[in-house]
Biopython code that builds the backbone (N, CA, C, O; Angstrom):
import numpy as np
from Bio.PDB.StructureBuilder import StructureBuilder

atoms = [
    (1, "UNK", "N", (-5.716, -25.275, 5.482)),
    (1, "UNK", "CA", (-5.209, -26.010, 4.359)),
    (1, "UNK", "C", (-4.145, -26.970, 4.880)),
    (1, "UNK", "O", (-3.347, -26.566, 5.725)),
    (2, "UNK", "N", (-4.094, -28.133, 4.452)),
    (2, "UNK", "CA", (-3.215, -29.094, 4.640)),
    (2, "UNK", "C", (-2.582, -29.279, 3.917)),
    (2, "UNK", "O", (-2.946, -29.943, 2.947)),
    (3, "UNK", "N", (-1.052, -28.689, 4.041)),
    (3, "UNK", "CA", (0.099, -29.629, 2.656)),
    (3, "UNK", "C", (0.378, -30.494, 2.445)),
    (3, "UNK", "O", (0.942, -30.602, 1.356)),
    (4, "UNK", "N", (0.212, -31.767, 3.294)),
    (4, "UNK", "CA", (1.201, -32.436, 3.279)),
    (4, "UNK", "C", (2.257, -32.406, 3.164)),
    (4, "UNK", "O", (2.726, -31.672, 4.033)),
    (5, "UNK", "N", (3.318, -32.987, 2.269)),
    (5, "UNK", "CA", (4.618, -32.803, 2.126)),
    (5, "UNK", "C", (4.782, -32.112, 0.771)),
    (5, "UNK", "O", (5.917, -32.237, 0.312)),
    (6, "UNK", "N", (3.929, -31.420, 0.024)),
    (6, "UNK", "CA", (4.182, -30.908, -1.230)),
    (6, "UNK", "C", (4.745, -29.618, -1.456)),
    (6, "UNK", "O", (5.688, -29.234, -2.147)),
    (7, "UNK", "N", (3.602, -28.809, -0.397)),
    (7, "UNK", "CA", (3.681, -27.470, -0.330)),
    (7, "UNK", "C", (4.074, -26.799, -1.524)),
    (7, "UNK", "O", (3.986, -27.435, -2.574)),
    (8, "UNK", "N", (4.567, -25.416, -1.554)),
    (8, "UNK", "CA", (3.867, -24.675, -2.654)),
    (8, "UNK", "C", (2.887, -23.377, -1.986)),
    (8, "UNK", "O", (3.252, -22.235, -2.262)),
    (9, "UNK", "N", (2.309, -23.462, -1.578)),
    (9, "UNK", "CA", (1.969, -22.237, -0.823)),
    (9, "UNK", "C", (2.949, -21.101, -0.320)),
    (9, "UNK", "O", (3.891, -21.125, 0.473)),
    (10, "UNK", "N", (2.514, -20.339, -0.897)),
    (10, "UNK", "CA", (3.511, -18.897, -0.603)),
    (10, "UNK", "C", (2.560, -17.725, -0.204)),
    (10, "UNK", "O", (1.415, -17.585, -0.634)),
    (11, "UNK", "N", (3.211, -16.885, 0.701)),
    (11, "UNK", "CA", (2.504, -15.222, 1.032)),
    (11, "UNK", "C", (3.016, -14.526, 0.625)),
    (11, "UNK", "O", (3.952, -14.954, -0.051)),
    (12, "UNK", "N", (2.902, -13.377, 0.664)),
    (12, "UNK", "CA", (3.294, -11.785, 0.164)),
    (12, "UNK", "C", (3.548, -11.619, 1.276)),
    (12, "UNK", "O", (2.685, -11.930, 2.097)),
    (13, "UNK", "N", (5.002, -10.992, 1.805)),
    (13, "UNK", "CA", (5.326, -10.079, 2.740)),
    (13, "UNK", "C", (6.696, -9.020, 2.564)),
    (13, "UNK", "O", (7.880, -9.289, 2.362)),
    (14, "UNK", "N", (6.133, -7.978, 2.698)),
    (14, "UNK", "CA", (7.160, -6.676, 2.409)),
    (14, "UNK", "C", (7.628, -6.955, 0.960)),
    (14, "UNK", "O", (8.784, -7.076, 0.557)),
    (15, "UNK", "N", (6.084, -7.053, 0.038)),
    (15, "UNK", "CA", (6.624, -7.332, -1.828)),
    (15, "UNK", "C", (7.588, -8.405, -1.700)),
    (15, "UNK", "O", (8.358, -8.322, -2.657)),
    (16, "UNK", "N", (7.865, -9.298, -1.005)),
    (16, "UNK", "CA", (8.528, -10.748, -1.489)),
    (16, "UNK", "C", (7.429, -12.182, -1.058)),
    (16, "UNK", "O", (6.820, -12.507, -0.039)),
    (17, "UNK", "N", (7.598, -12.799, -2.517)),
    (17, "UNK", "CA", (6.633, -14.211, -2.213)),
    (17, "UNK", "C", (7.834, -14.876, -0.837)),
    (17, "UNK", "O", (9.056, -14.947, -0.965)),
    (18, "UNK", "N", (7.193, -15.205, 0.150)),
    (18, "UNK", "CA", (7.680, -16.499, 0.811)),
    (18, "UNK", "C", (6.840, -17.916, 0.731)),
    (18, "UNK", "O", (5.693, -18.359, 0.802)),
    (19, "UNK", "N", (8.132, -18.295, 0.545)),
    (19, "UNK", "CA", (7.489, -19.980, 1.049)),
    (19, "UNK", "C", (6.813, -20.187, 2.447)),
    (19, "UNK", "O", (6.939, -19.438, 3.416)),
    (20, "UNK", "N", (6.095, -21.304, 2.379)),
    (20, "UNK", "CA", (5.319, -21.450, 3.697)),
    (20, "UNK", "C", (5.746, -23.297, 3.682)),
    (20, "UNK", "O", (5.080, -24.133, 3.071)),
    (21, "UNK", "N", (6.969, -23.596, 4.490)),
    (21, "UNK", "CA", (7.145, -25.204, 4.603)),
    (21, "UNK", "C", (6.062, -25.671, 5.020)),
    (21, "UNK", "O", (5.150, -25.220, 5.714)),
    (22, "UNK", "N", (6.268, -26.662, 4.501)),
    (22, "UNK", "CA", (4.940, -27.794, 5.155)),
    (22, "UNK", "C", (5.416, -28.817, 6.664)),
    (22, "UNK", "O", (6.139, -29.805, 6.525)),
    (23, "UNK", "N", (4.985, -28.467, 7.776)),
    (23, "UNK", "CA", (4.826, -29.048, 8.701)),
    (23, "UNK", "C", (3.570, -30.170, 9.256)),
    (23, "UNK", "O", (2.428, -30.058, 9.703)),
    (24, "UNK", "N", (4.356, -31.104, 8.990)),
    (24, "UNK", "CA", (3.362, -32.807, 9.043)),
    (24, "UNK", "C", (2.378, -32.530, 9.988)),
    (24, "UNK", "O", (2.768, -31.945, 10.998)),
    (25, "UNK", "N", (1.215, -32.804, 9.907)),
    (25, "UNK", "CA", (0.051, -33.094, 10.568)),
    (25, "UNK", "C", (-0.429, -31.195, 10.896)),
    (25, "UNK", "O", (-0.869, -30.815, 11.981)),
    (26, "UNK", "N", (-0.326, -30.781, 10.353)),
    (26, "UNK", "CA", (-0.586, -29.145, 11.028)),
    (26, "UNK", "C", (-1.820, -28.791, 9.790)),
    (26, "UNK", "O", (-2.125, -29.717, 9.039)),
    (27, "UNK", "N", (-2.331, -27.774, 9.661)),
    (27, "UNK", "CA", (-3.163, -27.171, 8.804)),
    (27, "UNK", "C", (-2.824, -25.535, 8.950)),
    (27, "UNK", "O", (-2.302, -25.166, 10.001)),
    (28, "UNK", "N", (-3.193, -24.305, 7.636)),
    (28, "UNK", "CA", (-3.006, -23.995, 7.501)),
    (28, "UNK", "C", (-4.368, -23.041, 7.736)),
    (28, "UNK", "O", (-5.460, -23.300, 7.229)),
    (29, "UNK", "N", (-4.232, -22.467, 8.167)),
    (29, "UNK", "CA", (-5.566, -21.082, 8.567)),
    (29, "UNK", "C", (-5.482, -19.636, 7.574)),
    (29, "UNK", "O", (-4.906, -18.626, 7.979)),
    (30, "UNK", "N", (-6.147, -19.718, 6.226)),
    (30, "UNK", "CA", (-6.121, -18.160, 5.666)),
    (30, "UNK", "C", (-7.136, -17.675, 5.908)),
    (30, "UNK", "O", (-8.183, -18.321, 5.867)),
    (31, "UNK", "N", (-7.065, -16.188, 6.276)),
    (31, "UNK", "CA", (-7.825, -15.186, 6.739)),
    (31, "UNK", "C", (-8.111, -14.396, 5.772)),
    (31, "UNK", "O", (-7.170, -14.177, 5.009)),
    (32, "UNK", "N", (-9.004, -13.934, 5.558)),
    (32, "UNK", "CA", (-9.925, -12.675, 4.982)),
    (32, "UNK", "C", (-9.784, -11.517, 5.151)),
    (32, "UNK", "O", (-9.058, -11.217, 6.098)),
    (33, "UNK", "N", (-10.372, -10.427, 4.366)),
    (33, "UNK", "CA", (-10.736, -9.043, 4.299)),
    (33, "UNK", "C", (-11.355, -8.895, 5.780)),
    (33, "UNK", "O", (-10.992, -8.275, 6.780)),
    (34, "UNK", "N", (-12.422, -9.716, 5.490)),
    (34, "UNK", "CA", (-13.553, -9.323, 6.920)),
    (34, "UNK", "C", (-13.131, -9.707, 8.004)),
    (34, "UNK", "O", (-13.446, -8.911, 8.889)),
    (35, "UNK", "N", (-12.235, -11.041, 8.568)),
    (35, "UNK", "CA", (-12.212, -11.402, 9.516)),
    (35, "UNK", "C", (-10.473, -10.070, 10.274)),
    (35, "UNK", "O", (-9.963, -9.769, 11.354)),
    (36, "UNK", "N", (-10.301, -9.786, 8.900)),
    (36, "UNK", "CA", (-9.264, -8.579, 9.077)),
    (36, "UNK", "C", (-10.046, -7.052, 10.183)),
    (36, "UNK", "O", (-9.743, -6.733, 11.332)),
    (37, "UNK", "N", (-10.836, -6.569, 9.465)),
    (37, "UNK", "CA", (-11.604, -5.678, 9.557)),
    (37, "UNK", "C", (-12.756, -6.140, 10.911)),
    (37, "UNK", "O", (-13.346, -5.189, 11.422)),
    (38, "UNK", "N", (-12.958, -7.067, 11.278)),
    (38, "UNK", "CA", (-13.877, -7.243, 12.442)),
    (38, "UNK", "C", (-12.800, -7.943, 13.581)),
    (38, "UNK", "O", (-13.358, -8.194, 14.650)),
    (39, "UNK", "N", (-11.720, -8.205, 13.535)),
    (39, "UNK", "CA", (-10.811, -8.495, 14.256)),
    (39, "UNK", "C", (-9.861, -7.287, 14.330)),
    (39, "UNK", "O", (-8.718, -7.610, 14.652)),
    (40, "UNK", "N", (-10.055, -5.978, 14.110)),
    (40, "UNK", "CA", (-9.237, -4.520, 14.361)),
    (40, "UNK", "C", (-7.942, -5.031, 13.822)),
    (40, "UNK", "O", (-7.019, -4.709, 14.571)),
    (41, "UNK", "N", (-7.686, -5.482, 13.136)),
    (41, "UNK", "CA", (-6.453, -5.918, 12.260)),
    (41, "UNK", "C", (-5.740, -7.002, 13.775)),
    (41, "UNK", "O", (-4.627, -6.765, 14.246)),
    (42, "UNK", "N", (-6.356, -7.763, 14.133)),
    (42, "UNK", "CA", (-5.485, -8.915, 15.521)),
    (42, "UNK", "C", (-4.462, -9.224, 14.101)),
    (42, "UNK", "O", (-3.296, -8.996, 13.778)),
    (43, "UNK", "N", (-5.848, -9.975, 13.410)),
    (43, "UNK", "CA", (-5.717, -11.349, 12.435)),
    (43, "UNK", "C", (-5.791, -10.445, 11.073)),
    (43, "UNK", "O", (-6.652, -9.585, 10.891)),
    (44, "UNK", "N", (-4.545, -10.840, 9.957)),
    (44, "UNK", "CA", (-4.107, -10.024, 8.981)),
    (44, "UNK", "C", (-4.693, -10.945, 7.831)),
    (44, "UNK", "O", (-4.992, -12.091, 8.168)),
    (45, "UNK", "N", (-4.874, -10.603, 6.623)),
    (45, "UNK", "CA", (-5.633, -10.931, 5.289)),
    (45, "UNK", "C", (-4.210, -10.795, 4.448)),
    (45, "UNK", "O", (-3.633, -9.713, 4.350)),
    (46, "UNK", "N", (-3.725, -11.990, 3.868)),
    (46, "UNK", "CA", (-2.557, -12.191, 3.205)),
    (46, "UNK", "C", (-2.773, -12.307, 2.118)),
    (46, "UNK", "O", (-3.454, -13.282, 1.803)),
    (47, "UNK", "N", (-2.234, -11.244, 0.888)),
    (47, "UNK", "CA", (-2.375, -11.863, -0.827)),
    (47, "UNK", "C", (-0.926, -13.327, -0.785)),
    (47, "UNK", "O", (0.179, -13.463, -0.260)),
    (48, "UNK", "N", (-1.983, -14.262, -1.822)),
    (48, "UNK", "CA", (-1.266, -15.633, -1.564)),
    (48, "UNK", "C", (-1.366, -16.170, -2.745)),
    (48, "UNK", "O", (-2.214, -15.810, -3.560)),
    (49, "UNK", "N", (-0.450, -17.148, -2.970)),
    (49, "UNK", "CA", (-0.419, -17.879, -4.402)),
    (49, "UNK", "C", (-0.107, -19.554, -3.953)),
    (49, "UNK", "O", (0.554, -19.824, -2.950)),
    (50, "UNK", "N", (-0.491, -20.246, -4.548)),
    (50, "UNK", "CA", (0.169, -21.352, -4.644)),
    (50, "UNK", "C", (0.788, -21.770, -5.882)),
    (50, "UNK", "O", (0.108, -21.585, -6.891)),
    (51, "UNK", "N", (2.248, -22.440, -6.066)),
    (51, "UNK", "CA", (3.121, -22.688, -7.092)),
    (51, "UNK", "C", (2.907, -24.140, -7.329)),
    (51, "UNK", "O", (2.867, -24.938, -6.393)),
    (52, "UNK", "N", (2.768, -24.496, -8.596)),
    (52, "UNK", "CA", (2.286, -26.150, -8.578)),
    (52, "UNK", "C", (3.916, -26.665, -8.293)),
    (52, "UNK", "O", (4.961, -26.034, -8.138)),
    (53, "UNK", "N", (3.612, -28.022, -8.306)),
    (53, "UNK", "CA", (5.255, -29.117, -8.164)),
    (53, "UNK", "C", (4.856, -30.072, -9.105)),
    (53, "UNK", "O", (3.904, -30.846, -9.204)),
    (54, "UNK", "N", (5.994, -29.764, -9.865)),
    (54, "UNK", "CA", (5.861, -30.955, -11.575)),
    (54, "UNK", "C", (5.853, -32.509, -10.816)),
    (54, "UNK", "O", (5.503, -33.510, -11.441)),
    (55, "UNK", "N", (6.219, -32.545, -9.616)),
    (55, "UNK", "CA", (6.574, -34.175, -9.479)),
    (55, "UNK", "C", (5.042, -34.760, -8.351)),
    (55, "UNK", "O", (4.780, -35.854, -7.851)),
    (56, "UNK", "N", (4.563, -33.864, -8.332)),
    (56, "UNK", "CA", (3.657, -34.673, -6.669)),
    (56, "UNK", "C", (2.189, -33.724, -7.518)),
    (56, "UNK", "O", (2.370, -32.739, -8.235)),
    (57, "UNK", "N", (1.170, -34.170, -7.283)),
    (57, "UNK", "CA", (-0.057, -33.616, -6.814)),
    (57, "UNK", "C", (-0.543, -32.803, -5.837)),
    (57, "UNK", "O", (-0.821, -33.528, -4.882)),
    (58, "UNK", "N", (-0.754, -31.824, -5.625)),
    (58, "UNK", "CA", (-1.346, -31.319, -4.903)),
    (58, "UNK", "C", (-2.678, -30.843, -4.574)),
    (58, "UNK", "O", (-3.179, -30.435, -5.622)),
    (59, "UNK", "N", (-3.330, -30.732, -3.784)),
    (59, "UNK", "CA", (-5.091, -30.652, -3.625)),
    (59, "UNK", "C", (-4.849, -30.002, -3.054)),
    (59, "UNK", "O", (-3.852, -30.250, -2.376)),
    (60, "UNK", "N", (-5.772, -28.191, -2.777)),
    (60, "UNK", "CA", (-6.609, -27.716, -1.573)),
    (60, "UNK", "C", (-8.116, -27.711, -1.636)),
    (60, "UNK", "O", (-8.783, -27.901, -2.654)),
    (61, "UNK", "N", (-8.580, -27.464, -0.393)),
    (61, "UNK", "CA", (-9.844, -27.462, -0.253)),
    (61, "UNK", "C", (-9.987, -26.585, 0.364)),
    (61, "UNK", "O", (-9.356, -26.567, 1.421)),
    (62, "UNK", "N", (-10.924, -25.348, 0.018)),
    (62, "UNK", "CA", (-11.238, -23.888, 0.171)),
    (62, "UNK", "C", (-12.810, -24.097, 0.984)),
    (62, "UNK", "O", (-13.648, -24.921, 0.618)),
    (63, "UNK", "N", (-12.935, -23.376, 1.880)),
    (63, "UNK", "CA", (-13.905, -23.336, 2.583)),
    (63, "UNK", "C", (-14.031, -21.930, 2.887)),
    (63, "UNK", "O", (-13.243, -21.335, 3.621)),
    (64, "UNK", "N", (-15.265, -21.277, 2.184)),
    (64, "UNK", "CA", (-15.542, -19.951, 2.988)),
    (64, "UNK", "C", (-16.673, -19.345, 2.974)),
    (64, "UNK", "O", (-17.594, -19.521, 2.177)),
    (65, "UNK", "N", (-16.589, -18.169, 4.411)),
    (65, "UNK", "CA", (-17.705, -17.678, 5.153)),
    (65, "UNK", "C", (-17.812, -16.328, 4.802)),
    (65, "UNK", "O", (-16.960, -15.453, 4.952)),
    (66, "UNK", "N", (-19.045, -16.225, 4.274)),
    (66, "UNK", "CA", (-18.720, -14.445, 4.630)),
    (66, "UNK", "C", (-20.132, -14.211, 5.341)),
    (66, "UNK", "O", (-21.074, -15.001, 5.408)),
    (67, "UNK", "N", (-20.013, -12.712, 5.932)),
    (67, "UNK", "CA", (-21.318, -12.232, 6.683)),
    (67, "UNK", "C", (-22.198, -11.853, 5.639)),
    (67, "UNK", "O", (-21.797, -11.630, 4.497)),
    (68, "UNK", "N", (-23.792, -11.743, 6.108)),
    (68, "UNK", "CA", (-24.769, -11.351, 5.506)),
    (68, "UNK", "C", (-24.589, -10.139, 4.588)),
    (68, "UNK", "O", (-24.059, -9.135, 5.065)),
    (69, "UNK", "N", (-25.063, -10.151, 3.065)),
    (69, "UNK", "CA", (-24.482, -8.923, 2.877)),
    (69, "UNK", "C", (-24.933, -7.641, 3.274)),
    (69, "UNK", "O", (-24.411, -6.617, 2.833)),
    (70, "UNK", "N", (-26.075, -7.636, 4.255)),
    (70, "UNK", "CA", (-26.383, -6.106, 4.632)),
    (70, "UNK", "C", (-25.621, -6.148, 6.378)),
    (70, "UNK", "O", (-25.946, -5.346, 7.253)),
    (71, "UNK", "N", (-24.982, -6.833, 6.494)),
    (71, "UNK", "CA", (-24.375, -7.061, 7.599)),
    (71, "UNK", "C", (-23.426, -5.761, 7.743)),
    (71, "UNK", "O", (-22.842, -5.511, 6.689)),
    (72, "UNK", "N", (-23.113, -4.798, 8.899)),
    (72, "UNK", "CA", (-22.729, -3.470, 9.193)),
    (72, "UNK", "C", (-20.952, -4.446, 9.774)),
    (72, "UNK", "O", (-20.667, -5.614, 10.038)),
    (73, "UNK", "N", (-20.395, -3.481, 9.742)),
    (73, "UNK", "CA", (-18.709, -4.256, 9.685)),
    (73, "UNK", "C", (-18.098, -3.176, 10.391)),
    (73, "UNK", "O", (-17.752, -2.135, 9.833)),
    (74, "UNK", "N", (-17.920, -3.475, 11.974)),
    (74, "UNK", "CA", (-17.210, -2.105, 12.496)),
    (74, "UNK", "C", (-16.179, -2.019, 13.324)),
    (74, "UNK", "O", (-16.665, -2.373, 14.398)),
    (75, "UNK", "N", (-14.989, -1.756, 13.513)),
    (75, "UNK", "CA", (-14.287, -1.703, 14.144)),
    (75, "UNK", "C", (-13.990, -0.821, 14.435)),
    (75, "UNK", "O", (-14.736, 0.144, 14.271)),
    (76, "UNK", "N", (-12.651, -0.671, 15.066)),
    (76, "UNK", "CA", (-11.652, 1.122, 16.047)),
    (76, "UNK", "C", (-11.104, 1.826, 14.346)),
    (76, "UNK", "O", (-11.209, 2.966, 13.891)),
    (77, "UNK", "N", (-10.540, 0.608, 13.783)),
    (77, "UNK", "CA", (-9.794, 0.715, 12.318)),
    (77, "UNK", "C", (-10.570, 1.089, 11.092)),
    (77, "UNK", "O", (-9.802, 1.454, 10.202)),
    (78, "UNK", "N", (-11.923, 1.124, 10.718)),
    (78, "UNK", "CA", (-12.218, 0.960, 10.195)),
    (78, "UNK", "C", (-13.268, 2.083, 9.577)),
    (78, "UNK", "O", (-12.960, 3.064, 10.254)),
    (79, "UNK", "N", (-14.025, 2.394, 8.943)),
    (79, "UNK", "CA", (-15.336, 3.480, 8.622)),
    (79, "UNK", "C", (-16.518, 2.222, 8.959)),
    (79, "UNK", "O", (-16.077, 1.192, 8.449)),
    (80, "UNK", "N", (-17.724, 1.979, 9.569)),
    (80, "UNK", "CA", (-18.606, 1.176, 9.282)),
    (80, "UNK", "C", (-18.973, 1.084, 7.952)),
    (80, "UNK", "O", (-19.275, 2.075, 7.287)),
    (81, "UNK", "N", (-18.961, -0.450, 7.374)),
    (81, "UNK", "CA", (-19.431, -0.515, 6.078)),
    (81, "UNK", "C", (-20.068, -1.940, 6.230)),
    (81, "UNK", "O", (-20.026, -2.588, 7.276)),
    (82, "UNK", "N", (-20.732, -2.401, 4.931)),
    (82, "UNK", "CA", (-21.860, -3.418, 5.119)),
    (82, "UNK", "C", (-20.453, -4.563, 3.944)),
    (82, "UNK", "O", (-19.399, -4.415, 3.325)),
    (83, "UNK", "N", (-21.417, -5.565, 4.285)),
    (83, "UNK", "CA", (-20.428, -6.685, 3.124)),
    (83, "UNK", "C", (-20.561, -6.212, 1.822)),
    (83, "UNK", "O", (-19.591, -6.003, 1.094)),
    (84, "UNK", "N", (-21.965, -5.997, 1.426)),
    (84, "UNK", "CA", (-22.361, -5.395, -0.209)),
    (84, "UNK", "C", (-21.461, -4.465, -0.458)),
    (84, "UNK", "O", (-20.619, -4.611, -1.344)),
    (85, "UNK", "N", (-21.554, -3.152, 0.477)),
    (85, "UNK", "CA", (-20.357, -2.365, -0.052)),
    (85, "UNK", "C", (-18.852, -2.516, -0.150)),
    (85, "UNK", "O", (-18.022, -1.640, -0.391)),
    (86, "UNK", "N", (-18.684, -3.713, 0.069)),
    (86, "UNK", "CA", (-17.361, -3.941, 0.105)),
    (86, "UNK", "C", (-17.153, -4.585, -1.092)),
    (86, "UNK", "O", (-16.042, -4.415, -1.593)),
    (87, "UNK", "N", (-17.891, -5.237, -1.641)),
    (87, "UNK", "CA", (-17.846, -6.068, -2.847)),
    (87, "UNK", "C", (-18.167, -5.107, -3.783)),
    (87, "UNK", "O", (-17.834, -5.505, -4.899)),
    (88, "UNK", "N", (-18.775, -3.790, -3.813)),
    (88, "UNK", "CA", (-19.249, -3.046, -4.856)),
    (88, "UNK", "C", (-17.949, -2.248, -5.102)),
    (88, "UNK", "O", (-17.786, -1.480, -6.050)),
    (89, "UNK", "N", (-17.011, -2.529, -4.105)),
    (89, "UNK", "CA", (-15.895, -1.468, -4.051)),
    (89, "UNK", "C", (-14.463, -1.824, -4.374)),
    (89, "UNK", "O", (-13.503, -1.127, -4.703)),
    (90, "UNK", "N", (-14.691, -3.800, -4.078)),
    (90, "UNK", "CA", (-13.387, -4.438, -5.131)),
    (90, "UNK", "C", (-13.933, -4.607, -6.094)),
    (90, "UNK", "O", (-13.153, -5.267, -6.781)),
    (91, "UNK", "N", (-15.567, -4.291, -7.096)),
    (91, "UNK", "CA", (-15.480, -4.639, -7.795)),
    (91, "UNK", "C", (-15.457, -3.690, -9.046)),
    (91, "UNK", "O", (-15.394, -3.985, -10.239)),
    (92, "UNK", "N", (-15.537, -2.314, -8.354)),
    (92, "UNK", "CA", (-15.151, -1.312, -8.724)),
    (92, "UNK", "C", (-13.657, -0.996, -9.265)),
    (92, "UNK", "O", (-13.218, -0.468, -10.287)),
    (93, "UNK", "N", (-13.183, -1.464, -8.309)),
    (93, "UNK", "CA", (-11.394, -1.291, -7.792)),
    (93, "UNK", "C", (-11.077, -1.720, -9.325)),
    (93, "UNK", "O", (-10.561, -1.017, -10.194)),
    (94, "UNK", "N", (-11.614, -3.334, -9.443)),
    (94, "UNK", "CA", (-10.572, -4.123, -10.314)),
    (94, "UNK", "C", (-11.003, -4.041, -11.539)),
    (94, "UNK", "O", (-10.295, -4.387, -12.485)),
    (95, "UNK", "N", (-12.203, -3.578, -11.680)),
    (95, "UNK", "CA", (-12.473, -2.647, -13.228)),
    (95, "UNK", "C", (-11.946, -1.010, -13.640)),
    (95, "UNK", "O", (-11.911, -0.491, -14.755)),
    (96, "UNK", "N", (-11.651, -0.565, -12.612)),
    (96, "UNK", "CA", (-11.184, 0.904, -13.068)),
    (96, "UNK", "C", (-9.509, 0.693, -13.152)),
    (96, "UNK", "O", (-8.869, 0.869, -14.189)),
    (97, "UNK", "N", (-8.952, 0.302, -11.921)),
    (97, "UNK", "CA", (-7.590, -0.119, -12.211)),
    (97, "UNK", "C", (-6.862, -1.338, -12.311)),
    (97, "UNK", "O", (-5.666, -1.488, -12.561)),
    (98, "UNK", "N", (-7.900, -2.342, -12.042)),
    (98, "UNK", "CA", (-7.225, -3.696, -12.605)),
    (98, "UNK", "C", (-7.382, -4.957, -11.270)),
    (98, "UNK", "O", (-7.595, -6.164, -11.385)),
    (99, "UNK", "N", (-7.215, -4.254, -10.224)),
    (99, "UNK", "CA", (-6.785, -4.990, -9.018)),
    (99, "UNK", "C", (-7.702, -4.747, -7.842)),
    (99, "UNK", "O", (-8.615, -3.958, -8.084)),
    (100, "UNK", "N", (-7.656, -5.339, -6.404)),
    (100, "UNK", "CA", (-8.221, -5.202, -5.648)),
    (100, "UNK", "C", (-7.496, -4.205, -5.011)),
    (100, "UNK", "O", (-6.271, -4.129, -5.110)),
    (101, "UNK", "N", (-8.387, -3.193, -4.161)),
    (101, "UNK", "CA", (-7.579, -2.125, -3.206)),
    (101, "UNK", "C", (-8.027, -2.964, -1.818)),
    (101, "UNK", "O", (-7.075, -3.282, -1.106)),
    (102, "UNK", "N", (-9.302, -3.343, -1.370)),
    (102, "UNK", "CA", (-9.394, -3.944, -0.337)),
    (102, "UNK", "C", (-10.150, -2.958, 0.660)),
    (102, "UNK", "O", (-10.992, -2.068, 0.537)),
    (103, "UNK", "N", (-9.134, -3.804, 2.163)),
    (103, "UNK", "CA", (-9.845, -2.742, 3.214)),
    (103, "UNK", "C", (-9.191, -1.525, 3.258)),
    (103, "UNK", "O", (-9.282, -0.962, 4.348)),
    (104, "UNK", "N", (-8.486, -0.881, 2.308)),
    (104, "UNK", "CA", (-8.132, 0.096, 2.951)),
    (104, "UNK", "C", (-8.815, 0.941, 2.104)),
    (104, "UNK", "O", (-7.973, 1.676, 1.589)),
    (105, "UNK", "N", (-9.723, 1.160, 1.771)),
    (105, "UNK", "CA", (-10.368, 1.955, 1.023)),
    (105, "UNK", "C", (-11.485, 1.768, 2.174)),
    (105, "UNK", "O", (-12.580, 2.077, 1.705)),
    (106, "UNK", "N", (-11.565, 1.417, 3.348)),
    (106, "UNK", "CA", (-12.500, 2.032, 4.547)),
    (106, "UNK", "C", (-11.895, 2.125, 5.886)),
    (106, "UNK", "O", (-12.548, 2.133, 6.929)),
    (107, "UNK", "N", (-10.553, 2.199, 5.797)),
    (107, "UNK", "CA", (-9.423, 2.520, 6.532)),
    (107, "UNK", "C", (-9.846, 4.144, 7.206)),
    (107, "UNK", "O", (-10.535, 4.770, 6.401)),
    (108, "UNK", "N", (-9.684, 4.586, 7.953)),
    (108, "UNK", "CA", (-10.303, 5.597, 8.464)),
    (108, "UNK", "C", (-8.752, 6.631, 8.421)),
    (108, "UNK", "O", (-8.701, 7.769, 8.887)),
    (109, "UNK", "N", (-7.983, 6.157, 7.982)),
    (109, "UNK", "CA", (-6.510, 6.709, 7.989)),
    (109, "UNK", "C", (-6.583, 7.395, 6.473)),
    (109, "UNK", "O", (-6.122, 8.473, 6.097)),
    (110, "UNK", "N", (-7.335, 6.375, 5.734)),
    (110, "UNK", "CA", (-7.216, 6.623, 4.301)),
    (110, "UNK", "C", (-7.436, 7.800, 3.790)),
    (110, "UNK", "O", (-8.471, 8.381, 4.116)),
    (111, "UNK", "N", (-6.359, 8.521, 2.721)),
    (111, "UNK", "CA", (-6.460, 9.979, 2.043)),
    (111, "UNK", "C", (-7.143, 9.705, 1.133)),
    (111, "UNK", "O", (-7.476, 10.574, 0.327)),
]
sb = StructureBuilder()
sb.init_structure("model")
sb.init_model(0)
sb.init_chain("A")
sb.init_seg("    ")
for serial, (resi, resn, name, xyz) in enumerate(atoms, 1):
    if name == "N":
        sb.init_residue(resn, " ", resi, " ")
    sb.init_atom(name, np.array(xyz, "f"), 0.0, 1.0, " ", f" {name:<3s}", serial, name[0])
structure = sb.get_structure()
């Protein structure tokens, strides 16, 4: 993602939104569930918001990949699971309690 000079993009870290400044000519790389989970947690999957700005415009442009959904998903971190079941399982999540639980509901740590 590219801010330009508007920015507005924020992450979740340790339950506080941060800002993410905008640095000229740079782009912005968000990561996924999967690329979380097939990268043994290298590369982390951030809940994110963007905040509009009453004075400027802002545009993103979202581009995304996911694997086949019978595609097997395995890491050191992880239980093997396919993409389908992962989607059957946020979509489970956010009808029984509201929200996404994610990967850690194939977290191999998980109680």
């Amino acid at each position: 993602m590219n801010q330009e000079q508007v920015g507005g993009f924020e992450l979740l870290k340790d339950d506080k939104w941060l800002q993410v400044e905008p640095i000229p000519d740079t782009l912005i790389l968000n990561l996924g569930d999967m690329m979380q989970a097939i990268s043994n947690d290298e590369y982390k999957s951030v809940k994110n918001r963007v905040k509009p700005n009453k004075y400027a415009e802002r545009y993103s442009i979202c581009y995304f990949v996911f694997p086949a959904e019978g595609s097997v998903i395995q890491s050191p971190k992880y239980k093997p699971f396919t993409y389908s079941d992962f989607q059957a399982q946020v979509q489970q999540d956010i009808k029984t309690m509201g929200f996404k639980i994610g990967l850690d509901r194939f977290n191999f740590k998980q109680v």
